[in-house]
Every structure is written in structure tokens, then in C-alpha cells.
Backbone bond lengths (Angstrom), bond angles and torsions (degrees), N, CA, C in turn:
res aa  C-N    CA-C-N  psi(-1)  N-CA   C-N-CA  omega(-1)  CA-C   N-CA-C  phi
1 X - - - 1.442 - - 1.526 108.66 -
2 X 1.238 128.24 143.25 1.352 141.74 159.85 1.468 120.12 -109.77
3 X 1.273 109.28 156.46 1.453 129.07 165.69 1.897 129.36 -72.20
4 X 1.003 160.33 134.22 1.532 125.56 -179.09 1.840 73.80 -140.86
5 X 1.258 131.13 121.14 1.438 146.98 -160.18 1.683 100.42 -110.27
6 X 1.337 116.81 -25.23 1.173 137.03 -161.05 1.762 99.23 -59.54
7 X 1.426 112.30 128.96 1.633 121.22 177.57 1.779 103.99 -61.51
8 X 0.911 106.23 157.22 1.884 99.48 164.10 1.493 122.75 -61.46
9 X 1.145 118.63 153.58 1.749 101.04 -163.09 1.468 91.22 -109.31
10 X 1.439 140.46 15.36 1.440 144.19 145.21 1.997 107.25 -58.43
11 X 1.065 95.21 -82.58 1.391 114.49 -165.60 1.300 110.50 -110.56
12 X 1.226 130.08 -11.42 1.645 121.17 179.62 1.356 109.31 87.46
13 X 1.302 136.89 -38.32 1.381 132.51 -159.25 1.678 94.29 -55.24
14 X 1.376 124.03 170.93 1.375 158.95 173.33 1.995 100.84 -56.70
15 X 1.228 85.49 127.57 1.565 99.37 -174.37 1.720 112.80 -118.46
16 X 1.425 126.48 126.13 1.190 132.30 -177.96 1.437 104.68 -97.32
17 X 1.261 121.22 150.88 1.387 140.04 -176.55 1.806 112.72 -79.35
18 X 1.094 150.28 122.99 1.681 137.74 168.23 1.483 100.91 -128.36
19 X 1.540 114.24 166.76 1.574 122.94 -176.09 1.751 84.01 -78.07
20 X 1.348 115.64 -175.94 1.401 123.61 175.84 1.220 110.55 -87.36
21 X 1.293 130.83 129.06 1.502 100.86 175.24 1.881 121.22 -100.71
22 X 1.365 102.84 9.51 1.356 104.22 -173.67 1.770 89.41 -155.82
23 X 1.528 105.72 128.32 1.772 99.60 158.06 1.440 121.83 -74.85
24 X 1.486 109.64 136.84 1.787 108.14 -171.22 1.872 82.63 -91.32
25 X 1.297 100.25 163.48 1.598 113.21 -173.17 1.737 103.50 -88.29
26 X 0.793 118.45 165.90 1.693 135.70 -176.27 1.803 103.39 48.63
27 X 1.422 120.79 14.17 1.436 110.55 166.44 1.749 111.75 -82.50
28 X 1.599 119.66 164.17 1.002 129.67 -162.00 1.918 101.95 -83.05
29 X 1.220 131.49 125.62 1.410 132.00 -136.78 1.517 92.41 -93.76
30 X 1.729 119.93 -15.46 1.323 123.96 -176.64 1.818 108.05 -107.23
31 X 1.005 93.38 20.37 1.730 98.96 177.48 1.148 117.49 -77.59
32 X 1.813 120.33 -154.13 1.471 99.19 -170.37 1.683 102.39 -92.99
33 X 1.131 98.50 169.88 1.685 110.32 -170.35 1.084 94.04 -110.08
34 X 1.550 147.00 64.74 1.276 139.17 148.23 1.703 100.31 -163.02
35 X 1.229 93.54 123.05 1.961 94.27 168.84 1.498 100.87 -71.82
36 X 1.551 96.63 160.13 1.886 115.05 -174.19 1.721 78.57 -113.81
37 X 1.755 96.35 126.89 1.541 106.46 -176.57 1.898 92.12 -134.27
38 X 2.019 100.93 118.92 1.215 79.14 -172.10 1.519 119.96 -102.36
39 X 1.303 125.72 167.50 1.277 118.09 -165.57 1.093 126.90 -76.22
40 X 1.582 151.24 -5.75 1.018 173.95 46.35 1.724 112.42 57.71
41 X 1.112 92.91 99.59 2.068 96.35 -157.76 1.717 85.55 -69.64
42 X 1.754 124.70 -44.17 1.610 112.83 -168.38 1.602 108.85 -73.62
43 X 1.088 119.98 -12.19 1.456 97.90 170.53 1.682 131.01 -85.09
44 X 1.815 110.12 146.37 0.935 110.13 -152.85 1.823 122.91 -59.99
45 X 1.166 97.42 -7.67 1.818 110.22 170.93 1.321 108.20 -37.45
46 X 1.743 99.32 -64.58 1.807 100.90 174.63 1.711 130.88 -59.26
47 X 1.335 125.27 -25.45 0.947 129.70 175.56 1.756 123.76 -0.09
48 X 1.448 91.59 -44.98 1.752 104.66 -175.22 1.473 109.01 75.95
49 X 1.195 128.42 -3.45 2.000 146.23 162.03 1.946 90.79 -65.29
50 X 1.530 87.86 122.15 1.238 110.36 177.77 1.850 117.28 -60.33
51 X 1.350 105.58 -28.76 1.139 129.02 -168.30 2.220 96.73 -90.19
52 X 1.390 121.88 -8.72 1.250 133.80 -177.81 1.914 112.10 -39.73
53 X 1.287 117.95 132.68 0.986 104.55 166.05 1.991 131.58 -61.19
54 X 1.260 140.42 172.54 1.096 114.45 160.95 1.239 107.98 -120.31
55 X 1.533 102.20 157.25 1.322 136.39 177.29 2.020 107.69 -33.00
């Protein structure tokens, strides 16, 4: 397990760690194994728009 301490690079607020729950296509298959989901319901990370920036 690792740590990733890093703020969201949208908005800065505090970012929680999750397993992936779906592989996106053309990402690197040895990358990290946890999406950065940030906590901050108004920033645009959450959107749920496929096209969303990430955390």
C-alpha cells in the first residue's frame, strides 16, 4: 500500500485514495492502481462527465 498526500491539482482540496473500478482504455496497465477521488463534491473532478478532469 502507498500514501499519495498530493492536494487535487483542480482545486487543491484533500484527495482520498479508491481501487479502480473500471480500466479507462489507452492508460499504462502498470500504473497506479488507485484513482485520486477528490473530496470536494463542487469541484469539477466530480462532475460524473466522462470527458471530467482528474483529481
Amino acid at each position: 500500500m502507498y500514501a499519495d498526500n498530493k492536494p487535487c491539482t483542480v482545486c487543491g482540496s484533500e484527495v482520498s485514495l479508491r481501487a479502480h473500478t473500471d480500466p479507462r482504455p489507452g492508460t499504462d496497465p502498470d500504473g497506479p492502481v488507485d484513482d485520486r477521488v477528490c473530496s470536494n463534491p463542487d469541484c469539477p473532478t466530480n462532475s460524473g462527465e466522462p470527458d471530467a478532469p482528474r483529481a
